[in-house]
N, C-alpha and C positions, 0 to 999 in steps of 0.2 A: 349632329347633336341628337341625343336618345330620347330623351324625355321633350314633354309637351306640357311646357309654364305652365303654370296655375297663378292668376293672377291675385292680387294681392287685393285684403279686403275694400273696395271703394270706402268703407266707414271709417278709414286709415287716415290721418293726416299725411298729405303727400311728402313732405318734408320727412316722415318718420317711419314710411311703411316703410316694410320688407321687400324687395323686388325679386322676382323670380329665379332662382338657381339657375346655373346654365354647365349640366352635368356634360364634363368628357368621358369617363367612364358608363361600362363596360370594355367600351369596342376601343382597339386599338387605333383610328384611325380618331383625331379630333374637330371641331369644328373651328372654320374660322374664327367667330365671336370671343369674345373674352367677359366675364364675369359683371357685374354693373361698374362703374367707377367706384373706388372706395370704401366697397364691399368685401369682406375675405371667403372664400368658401373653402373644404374641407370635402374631400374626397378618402373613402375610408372601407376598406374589401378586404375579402377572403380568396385564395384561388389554391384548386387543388387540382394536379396531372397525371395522369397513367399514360405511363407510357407501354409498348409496346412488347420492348425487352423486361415487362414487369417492375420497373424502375421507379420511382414515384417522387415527385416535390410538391412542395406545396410553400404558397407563401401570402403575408400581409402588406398589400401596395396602399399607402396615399399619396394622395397629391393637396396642394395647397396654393390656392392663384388665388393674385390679388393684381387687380385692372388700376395703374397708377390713372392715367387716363380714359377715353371712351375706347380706342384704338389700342394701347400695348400696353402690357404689364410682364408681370412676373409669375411663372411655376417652380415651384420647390416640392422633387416629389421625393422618392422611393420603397423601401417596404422596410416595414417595422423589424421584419421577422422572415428570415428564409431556414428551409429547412430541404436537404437533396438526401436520398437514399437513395443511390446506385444497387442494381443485384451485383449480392457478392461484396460488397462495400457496406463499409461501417456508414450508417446517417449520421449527415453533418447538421448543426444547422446554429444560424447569428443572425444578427441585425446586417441588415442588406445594403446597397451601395446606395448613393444620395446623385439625385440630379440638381442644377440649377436654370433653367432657360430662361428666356427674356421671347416674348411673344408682341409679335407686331400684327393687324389687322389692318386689311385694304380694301373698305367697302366700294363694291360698286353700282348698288343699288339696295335695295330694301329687302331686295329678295336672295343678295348673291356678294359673294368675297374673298378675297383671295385672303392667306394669312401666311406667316413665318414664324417658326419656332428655332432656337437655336441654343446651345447652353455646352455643357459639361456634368461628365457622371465624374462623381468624384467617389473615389474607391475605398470606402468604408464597411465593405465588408471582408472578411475573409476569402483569400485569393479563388477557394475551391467553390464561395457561392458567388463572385463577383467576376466584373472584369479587370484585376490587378492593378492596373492601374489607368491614369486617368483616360477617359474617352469623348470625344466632342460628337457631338449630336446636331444635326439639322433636320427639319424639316417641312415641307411648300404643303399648302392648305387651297383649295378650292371648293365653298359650299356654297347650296344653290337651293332653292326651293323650288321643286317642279310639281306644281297643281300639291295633290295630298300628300306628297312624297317631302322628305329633306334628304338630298345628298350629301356623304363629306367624302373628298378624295385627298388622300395623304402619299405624297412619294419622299422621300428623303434617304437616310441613311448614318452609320455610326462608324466615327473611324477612331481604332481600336488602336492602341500602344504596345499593347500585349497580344500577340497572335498567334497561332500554331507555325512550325514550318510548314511553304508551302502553301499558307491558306493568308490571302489579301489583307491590309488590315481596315482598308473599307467595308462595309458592310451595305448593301442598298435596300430600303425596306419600300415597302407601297399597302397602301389599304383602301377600298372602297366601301362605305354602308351608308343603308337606305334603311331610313326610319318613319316612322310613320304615327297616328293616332288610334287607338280603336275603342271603346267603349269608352265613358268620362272617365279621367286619370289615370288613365290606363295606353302604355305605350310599344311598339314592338321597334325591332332591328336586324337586319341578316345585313353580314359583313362577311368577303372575300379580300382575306390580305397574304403578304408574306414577304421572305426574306431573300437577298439572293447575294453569295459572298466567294467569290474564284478560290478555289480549292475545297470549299467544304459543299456540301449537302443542300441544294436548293430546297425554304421548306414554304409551306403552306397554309391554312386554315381555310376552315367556313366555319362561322359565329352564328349564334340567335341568339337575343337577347329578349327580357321582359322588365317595363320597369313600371314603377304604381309615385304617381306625385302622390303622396301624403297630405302637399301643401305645397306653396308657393317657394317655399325654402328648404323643404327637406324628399328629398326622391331617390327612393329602391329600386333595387335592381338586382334581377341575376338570371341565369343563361348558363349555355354550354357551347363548347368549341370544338371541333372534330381535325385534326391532322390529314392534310392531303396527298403528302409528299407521298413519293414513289415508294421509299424505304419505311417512313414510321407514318402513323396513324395513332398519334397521340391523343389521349380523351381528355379534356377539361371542363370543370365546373367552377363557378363563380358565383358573388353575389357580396353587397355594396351598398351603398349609399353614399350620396350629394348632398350636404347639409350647409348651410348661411350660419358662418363661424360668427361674425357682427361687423360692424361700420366703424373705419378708420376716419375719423373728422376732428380737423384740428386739434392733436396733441390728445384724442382720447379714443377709446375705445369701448362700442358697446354692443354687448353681448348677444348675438340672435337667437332664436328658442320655437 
């Protein structure tokens, strides 16, 4: 987890306050926990890449988790808006693929947890910005709080439908980040992840992130990502916010701000 709660005003009726955002974004790797019960929140960013070969995309990722209970819920993510310029290639660019996961959380103490995510990308975008068609997703979650640090370690992986000759169509992904506190409202992150798939291009990152709580329900972010693989040294920038969309309770819904 990147950010660092900001709790909610004590002069709140506890019935009615707002409980603290619990942002996945920036970093690819997520944390056990899931969202309060009942709560919707809204995850909502920019990202833009240079690649190596000059090549450039850029795109608009959300995400949307709602905690049926204290332990599992639901994420509904993907991006608004993809856009790929290949050198030498006409830029493409659409509304991007959609995921659905179902998210389970297994506390083991106050400080530590294991979780599962698990779903389908459903292929709503065009084949040149997406993956053609559908793909299942898993992924095992282990966060921990050690002294001033939070860990999240992510391994899982995507198995593809659509693959190149020659290239698996499992895909194995893993991430590690370590976040932390530093001045009031103010929070850091460096993450070491990447992908590994038989026949294609083992690849890589290192992440740093910054984020600012606003508030208890709303937190910024953004950062950059450096490519480590052997062959590309992709550059990326980002930047985001976590926002408390309102409270699902009995047949109604109200609005957080």
């Amino acid at each position: 987890m990147l950010s660092v709660p900001v709790p909610a005003s004590a002069d709140d009726d506890s019935s009615d306050s707002e409980p603290a955002v619990t942002p996945y974004r920036p970093t690819v790797s997520n944390p056990a926990s899931l969202p309060n019960p009942g709560w919707i929140e809204g995850e909502f960013g920019g990202l833009y890449t240079h690649a190596d070969d000059d090549s450039r995309s850029a795109s608009v990722p959300w995400l949307v988790k709602y905690a049926i209970g204290e332990n599992y819920g639901i994420l509904v993510g993907g991006n608004a808006y993809v856009t790929s310029a290949p050198v030498g290639a006409r830029t493409s660019g659409g509304i991007g693929d959609l995921s659905v996961e179902w998210k389970q959380a297994f506390p083991l103490s106050e400080h530590a947890a294991f979780g599962f995510e698990a779903g389908e990308i459903v292929p709503t975008a065009a084949h040149s910005l997406g993956v053609g068609k559908p793909a299942t997703i898993v992924n095992g979650i282990f966060s921990v709080d050690a002294g001033p640090v939070h860990i999240d370690l992510n391994a899982g992986g995507t198995r593809y439908t659509t693959h190149a000759p020659g290239v698996s169509a499992w895909q194995s992904a893993w991430a590690g980040a370590v976040s932390w506190s530093l001045v009031q409202g103010w929070g850091a992150a460096v993450e070491f992840s990447g992908t590994q798939q038989h026949g294609a291009a083992t690849q890589s990152q290192l992440l740093g992130a910054i984020n600012y709580n606003r508030s208890a329900h709303l937190v910024f972010d953004f950062g950059m990502a450096y490519g480590l693989a052997h062959a590309t040294h992709d550059t990326s920038v980002f930047a985001g916010a976590t926002v408390l969309l309102g409270r699902v309770n009995q047949g109604r819904s109200t609005t957080g701000h």
